[in-house]
C-alpha positions in Angstrom: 59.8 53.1 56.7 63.4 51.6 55.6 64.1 51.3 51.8 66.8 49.4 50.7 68.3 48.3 47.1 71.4 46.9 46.2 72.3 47.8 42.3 73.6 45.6 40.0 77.2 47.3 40.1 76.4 46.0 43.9 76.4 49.4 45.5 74.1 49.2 48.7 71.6 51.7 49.0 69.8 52.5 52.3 66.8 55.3 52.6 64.4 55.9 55.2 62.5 58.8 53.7 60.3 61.0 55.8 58.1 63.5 54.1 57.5 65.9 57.4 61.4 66.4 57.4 62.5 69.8 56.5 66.0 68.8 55.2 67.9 65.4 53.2 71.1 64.0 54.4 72.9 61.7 52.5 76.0 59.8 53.2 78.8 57.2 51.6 79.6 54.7 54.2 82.7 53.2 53.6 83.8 50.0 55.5 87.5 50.9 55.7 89.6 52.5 57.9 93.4 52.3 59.9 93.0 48.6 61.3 92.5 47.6 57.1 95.8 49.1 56.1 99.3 47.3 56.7 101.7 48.7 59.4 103.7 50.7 57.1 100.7 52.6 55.4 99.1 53.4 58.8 97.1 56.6 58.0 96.4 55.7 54.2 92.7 55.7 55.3 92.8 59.2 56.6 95.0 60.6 53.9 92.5 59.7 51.2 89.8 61.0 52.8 91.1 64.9 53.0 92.2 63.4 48.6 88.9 63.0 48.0 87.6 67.4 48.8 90.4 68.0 46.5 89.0 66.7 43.8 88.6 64.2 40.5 89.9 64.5 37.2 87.2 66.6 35.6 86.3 68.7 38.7 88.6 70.7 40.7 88.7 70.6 44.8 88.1 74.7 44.2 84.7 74.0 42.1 83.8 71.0 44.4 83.5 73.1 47.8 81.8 75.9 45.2 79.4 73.9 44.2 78.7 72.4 48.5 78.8 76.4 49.2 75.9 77.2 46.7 73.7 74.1 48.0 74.2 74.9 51.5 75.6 71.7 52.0 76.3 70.5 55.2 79.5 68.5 54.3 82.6 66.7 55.9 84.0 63.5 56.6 85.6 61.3 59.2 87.6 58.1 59.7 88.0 55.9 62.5 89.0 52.5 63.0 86.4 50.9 60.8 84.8 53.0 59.1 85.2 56.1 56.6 82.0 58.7 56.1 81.8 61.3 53.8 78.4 62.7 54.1 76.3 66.2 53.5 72.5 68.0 53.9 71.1 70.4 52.7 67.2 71.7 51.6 65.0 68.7 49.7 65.1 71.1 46.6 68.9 70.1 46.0 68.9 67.0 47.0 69.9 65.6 43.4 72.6 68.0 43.1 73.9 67.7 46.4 74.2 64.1 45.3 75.8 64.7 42.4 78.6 67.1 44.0 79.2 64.3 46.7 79.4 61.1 44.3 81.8 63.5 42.0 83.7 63.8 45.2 84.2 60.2 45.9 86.3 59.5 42.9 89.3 61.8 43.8 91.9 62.3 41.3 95.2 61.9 43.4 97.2 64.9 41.9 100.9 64.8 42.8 100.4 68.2 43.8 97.4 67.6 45.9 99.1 64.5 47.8 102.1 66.9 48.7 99.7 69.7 49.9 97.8 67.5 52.2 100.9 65.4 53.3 101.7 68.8 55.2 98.5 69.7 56.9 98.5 66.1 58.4 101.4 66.0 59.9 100.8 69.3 61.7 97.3 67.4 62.5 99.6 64.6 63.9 101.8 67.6 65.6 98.2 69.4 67.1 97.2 65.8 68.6 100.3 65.2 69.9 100.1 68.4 72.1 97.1 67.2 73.6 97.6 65.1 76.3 94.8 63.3 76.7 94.7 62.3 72.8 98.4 61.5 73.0 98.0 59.4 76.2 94.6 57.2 74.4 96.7 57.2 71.1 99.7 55.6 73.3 97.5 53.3 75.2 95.7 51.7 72.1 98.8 51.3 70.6 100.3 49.4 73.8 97.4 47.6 74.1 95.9 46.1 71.2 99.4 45.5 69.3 99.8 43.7 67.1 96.0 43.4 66.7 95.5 46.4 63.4 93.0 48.1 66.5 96.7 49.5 67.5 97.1 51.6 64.2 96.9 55.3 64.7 93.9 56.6 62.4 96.2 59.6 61.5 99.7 57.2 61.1 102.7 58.6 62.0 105.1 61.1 61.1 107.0 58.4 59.2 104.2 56.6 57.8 102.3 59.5 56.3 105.9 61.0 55.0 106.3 58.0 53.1 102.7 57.4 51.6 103.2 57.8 47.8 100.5 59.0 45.2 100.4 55.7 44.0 100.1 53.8 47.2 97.1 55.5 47.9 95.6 55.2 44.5 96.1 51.8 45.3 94.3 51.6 48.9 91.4 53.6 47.3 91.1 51.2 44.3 91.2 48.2 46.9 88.7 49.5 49.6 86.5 52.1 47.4 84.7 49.4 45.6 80.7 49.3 45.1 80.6 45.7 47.4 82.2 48.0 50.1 80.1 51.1 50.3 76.6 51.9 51.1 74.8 55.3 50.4 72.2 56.5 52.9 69.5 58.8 52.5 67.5 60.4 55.4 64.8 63.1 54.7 62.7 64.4 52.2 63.7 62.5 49.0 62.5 60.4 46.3 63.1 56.9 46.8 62.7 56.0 42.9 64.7 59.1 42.2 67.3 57.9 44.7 68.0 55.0 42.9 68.0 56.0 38.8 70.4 59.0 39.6 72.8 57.0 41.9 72.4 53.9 38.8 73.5 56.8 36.6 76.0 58.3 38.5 78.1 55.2 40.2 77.9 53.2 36.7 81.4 52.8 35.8 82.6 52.4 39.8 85.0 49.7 40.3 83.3 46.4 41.6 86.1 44.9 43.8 85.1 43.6 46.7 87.1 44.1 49.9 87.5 41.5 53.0 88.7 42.2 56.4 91.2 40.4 58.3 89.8 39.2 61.5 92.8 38.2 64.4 91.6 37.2 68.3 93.2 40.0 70.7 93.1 39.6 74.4 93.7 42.7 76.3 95.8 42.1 79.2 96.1 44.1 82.5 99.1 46.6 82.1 100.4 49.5 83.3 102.5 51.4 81.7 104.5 55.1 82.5 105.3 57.8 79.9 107.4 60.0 81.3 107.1 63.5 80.1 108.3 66.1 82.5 106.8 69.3 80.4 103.6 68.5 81.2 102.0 69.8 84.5 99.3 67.4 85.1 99.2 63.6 84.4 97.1 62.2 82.2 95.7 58.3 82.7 94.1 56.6 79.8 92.3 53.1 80.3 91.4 50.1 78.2 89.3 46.9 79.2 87.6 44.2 76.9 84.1 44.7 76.0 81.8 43.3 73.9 81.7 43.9 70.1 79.5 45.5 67.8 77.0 42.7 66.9 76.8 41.2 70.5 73.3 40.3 71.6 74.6 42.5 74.8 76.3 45.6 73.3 73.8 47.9 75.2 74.4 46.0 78.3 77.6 47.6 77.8 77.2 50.7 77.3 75.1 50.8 80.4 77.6 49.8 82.3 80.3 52.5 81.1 77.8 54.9 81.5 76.8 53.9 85.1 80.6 54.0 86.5 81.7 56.6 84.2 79.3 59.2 83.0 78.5 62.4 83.8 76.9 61.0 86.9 78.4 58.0 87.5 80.2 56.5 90.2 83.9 57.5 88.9 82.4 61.1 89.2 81.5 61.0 92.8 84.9 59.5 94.0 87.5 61.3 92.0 85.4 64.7 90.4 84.0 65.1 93.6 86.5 64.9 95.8 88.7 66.9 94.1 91.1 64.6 92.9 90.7 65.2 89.4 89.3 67.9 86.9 87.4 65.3 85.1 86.7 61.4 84.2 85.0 59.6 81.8 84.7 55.7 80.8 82.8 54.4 77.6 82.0 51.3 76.0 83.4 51.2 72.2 82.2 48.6 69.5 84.3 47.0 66.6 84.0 44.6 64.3 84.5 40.9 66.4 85.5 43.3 69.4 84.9 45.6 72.1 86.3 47.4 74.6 85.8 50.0 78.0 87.5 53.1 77.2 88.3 55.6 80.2 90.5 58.7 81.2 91.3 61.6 83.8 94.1 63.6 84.7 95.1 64.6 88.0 98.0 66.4 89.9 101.0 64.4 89.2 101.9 64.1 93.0 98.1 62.3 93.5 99.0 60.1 90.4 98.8 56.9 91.9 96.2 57.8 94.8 93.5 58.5 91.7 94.7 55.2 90.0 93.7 53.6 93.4 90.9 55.2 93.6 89.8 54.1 89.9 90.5 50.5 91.0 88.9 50.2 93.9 85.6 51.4 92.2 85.5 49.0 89.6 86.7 46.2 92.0 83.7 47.1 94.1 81.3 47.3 90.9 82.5 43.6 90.0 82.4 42.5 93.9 79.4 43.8 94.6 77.6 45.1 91.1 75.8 48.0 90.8 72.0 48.8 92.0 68.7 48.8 90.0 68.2 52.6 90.4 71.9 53.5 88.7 70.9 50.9 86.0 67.2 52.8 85.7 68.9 56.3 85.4 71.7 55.0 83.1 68.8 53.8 80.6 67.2 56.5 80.6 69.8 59.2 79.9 70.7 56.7 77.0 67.2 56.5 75.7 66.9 60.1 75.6 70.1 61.0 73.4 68.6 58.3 71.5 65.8 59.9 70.8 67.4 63.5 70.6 69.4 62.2 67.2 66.1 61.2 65.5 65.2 64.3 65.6 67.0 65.5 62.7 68.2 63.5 59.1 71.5 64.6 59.6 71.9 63.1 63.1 69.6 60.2 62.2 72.1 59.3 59.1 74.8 58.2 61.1 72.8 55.8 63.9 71.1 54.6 60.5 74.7 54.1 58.2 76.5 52.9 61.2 73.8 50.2 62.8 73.8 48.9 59.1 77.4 48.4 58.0 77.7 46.7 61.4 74.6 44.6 62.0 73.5 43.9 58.6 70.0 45.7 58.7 68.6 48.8 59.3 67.4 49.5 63.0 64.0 52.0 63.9 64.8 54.3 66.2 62.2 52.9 68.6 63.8 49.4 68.4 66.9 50.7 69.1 65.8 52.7 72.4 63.8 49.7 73.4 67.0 47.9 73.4 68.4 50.2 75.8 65.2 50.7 77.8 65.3 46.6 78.3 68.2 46.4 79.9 68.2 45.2 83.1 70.2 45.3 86.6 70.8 41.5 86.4 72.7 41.7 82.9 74.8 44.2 83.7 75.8 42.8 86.9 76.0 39.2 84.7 78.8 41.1 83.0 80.4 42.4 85.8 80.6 38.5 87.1 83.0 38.2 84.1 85.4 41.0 85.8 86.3 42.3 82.4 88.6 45.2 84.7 90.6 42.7 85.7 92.1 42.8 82.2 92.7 46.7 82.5 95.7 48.3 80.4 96.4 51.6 82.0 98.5 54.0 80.6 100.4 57.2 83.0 101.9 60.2 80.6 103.0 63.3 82.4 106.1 64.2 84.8 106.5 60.9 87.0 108.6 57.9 86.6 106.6 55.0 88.0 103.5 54.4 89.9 
């Protein structure tokens, strides 16, 4: 059963407490991240979330991963697009104090000394990423593709953004973006509900209450292709974008079907390029924002079969929108999704971020069973109804490795 409370500092609090559950999770959901910050800050979002483990004015980053060490707490943190987590489990017993350890982390301190020392380990994070081809080419591609829509800002900036990001500029990004109207804590697990809300009164009572509001521009992907040369790699790498649907359409699962019927493990991209030997590996997913959505896709292949693998992509998803795909592929698509589904309610940590994430995007909490029976109601006709639109038509495709057209 869903519990939900908004204070009156208007922090959002979310629990679905489950007394059979042999651990708590709790997250801060934080709806920010790199398509929030301007062009010449790209990466702000990231940078303040490695701030925010070394930590506040009163309690030092050292004490801070002490304390998470002595709970046994699960903790870390991500950032994407959208959306900044910092979240943590541990046994039920410490629930309280693994609450107060992360809520002490969430107001970060943004030492001179601290900004300098993380300036350095993200720029060799940019420098790792950037020796990855297959991150480089989907970092490249976005960038092509959704400029100057913010969906085209790297989540870890740039060299040149990140080198110029002062203490203060960040200070001022958190103090903008970190405000109670913009965060929501959820609980999963064995926890107190009442408890859950007089500590976090107690403990977020002096947070700012700013409220932040997103920037909401049309995009239209349009069908590209682009070539980065790069003659030190030995392979080419091919990254792929097409417009999908967005987080709160009626007919995101339709969606993900479809990605998963042409492109997973399975799927028909498998059998025609995997299979055949024309490539190492292939996948396509369906990827929901806020107002937008998108197919995202990828293989790599001998550079001198570089433009026979493109074909072959092509061809397949011409065929899927000339002809559309059959009821059994739709059937075994549904049902590998249904199971995953079901695999990450197994556990509050896994169940946390399906929870946070359905919430800060729809509005409401989602049961588990609603959101498999979603999946399990998808049908061959809506998925072939989306096909009809040809949303591959639109394809951005991006080439990096040793060739100089396709």
């Amino acid at each position: 059963m869903f519990r939900l409370d908004v204070l009156e500092s208007g922090l959002t609090i979310l629990g679905e407490p489950n007394d059979a559950a042999q651990t708590v999770a709790l997250g801060y959901f934080v709806r920010t991240g790199a398509r929030d910050e301007r062009l010449q800050e790209m990466g702000a979002s990231h940078f303040i979330e490695h701030l925010l483990f070394k930590g506040s004015e009163t309690v030092s980053g050292d004490d801070l991963n002490e304390r998470f060490d002595r709970l046994g707490g699960n903790v870390n943190a991500f950032t994407s697009e959208e959306t900044t987590v910092y979240h943590a489990a541990c046994l039920p017993e410490a629930w309280e104090e693994l609450l107060e350890t992360l809520t002490e982390l969430m107001r970060p301190a943004f030492r001179a000394a601290d900004v300098e020392a993380e300036r350095g380990v993200i720029l060799e994070e940019i420098a790792m990423y950037e020796d990855n081809p297959a991150s480089r080419a989907f970092d490249e591609l976005r960038v092509s593709a959704w400029s100057p829509h913010p969906l085209g800002h790297l989540v870890l900036g740039t060299n040149e953004t990140v080198s110029a990001l002062t203490p203060e500029a960040l200070r001022h990004n958190f103090e903008a973006r970190y405000g109670t109207r913009n965060v929501t804590l959820v609980a999963c697990g064995k926890f107190d509900w009442d408890a859950l809300l007089r500590k976090t009164r107690e403990l977020t009572a002096t947070w700012p209450r700013t409220t932040f509001e997103r920037v909401h521009a049309p995009r239209a992907l349009t069908p590209n292709v682009t070539v980065v040369r790069d003659d030190a790699l030995a392979r080419t790498q091919f990254a792929l974008i097409a417009p999908g649907l967005s987080a709160t359409s009626p007919r995101r699962e339709v969606g993900v079907v479809l990605a998963d019927v042409l492109g997973g493990d399975n799927g028909r991209l498998y059998w025609s390029l995997v299979d055949t030997g024309l490539s190492d590996g292939v996948e396509l997913a369906h990827v929901e924002f806020d107002e937008l959505g998108a197919f995202e896709g990828g293989w790599s292949c001998d550079p001198e079969r570089a433009k026979e693998t493109l074909d072959v992509v092509r061809a397949e998803l011409e065929r899927a929108q000339r002809e559309g795909v059959t009821e059994a592929e739709v059937r075994r698509s549904r049902k590998r999704i249904a199971v995953g589904l079901a695999l990450r309610t197994e556990t509050p940590y896994s169940r946390l971020f399906t929870l946070g994430m359905d919430f800060l995007y729809l509005g409401r909490p989602m049961a588990s069973d609603e959101a498999i029976g979603r999946f399990e109601a998808v049908s061959v006709d809506a998925v072939n109804d989306l096909l009809k639109a040809r949303p591959f038509d639109s394809a951005h495709v991006l080439a990096l490795g040793p060739l100089a057209t396709l």
